[in-house]
VMD Tcl script that draws the C-alpha trace (Angstrom):
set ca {
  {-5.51 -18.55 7.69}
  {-6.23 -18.66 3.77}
  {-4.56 -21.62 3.65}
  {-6.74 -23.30 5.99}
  {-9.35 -22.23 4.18}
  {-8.14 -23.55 0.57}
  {-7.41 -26.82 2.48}
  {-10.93 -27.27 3.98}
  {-12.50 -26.06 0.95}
  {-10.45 -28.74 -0.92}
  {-11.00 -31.75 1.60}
  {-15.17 -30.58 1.78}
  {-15.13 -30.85 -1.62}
  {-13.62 -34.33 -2.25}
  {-15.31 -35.47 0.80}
  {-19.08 -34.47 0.18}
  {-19.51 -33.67 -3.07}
  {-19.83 -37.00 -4.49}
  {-22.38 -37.50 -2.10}
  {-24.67 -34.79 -3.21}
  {-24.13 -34.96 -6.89}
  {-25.38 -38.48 -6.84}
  {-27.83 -37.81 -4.62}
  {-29.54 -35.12 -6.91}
  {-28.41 -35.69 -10.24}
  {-29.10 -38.70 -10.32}
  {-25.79 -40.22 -11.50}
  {-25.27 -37.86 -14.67}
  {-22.25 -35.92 -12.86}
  {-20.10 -39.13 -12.25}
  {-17.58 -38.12 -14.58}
  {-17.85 -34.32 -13.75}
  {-14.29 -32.29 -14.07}
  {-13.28 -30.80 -10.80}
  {-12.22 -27.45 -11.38}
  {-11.87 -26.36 -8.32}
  {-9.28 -29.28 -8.23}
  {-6.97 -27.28 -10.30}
  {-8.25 -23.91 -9.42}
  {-7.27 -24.23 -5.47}
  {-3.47 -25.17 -5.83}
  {-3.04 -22.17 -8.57}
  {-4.94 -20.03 -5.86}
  {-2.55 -21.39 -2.91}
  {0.67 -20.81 -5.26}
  {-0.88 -17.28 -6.14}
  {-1.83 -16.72 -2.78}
  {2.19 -17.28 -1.04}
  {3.64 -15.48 -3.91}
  {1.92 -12.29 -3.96}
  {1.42 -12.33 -0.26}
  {5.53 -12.73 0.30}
  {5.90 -9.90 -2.18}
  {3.41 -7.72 -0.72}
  {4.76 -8.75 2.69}
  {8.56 -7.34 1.86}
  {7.53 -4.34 -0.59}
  {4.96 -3.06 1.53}
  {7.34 -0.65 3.46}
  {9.10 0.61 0.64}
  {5.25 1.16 -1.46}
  {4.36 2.96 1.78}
  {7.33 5.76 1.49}
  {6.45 5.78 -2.13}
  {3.04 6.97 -1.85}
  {3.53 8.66 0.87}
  {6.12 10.76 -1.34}
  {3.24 11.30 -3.74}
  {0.69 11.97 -1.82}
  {2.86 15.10 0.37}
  {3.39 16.53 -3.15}
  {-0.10 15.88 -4.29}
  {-1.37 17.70 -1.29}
  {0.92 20.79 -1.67}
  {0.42 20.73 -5.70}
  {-3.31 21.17 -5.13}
  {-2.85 24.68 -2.99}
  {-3.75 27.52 -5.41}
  {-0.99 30.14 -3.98}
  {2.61 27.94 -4.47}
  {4.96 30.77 -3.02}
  {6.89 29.45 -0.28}
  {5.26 31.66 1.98}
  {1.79 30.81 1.31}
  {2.68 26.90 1.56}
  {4.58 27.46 5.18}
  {2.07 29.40 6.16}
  {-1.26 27.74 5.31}
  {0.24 24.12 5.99}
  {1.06 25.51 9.91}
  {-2.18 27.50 10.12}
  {-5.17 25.17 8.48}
  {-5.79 22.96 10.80}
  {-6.86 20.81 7.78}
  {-3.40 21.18 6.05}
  {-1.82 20.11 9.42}
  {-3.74 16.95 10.05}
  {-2.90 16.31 6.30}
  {0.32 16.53 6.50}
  {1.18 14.96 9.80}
  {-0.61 11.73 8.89}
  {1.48 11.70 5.89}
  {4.42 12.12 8.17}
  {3.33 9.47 10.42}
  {2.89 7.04 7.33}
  {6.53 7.96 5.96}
  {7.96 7.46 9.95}
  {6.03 4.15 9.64}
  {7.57 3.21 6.71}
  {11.53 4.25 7.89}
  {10.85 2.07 11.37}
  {9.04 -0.69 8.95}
  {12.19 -0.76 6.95}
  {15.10 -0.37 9.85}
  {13.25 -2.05 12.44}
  {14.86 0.05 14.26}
  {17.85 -2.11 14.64}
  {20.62 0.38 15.51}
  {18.49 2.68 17.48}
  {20.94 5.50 17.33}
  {21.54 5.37 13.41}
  {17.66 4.56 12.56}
  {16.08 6.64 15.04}
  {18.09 9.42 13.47}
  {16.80 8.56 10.41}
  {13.08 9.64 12.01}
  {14.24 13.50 11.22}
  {14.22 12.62 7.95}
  {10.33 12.93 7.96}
  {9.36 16.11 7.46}
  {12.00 16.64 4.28}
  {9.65 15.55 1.42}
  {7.21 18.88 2.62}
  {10.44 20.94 3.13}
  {12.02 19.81 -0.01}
  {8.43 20.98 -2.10}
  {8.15 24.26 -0.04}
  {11.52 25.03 -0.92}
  {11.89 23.95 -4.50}
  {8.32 25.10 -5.02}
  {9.28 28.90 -6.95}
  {11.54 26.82 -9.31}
  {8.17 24.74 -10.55}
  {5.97 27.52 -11.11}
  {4.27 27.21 -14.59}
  {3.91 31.31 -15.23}
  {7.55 31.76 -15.24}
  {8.76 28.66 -17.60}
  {10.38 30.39 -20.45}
  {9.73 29.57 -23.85}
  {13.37 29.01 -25.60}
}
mol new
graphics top color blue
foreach p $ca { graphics top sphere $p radius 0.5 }
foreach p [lrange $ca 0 end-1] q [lrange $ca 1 end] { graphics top cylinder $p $q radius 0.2 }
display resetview
């Protein structure tokens, strides 16, 4: 669709403004430079490249930051015993929401990726999902600033 645009934009352009430049200015913009001339192909060549690399990173940027943003959301939590973090993340209704749409974005990113080609294999892959939050609850007493030891 942006490429219809860019061509329309480009064909308007060639097509009618001629006309109204020497219909209003009287003639002084005859020899005018076109930038939009060389500005609309860059945009088009901008435009397919970062769009095709957007298009085949975007599942992998979504497992990324959805990565990041599980461990931002249990980092935050002012009690980090593994306790408090299972507890208040099943409890808080808040923490719940939280974390299953962060689930949901990470099992959006694993069918994204597999397309869910081997169902058996990739769909097994789905109870992966939850690891990222188990992996910080569980790991979480190792990270605990107050008992780093200064050596």
């Amino acid at each position: 669709m942006i490429f219809i645009h860019y061509a329309l934009a480009l064909l308007f352009m060639l097509l009618f403004r001629p006309l109204i430049v020497s219909k209003y200015s009287g003639g002084r913009g005859k020899k005018s430079i076109y930038l939009t001339m060389y500005l609309i192909p860059v945009l088009v060549l901008l435009q397919a490249t970062c769009g095709g690399l957007l298009y085949y990173s975007f599942p992998y940027i979504v497992i990324i930051l959805s990565f990041i943003s599980v461990a931002a959301h249990l980092a935050f939590r002012l009690d980090q015993s593994m306790k408090s973090l299972f507890i208040t993340s099943i409890r808080d209704i808040r923490n719940l929401i939280i974390l299953l749409g962060h689930w949901l974005l990470h099992a959006y990113g694993i069918v994204a990726i597999t397309q869910l080609t081997n169902p058996v294999l990739h769909g097994s892959l789905l109870a992966l999902v939850p690891f990222p939050t188990v992996f910080y609850i569980l790991t979480s007493k190792f990270t605990d600033p107050s008992k780093l030891h200064a050596e």
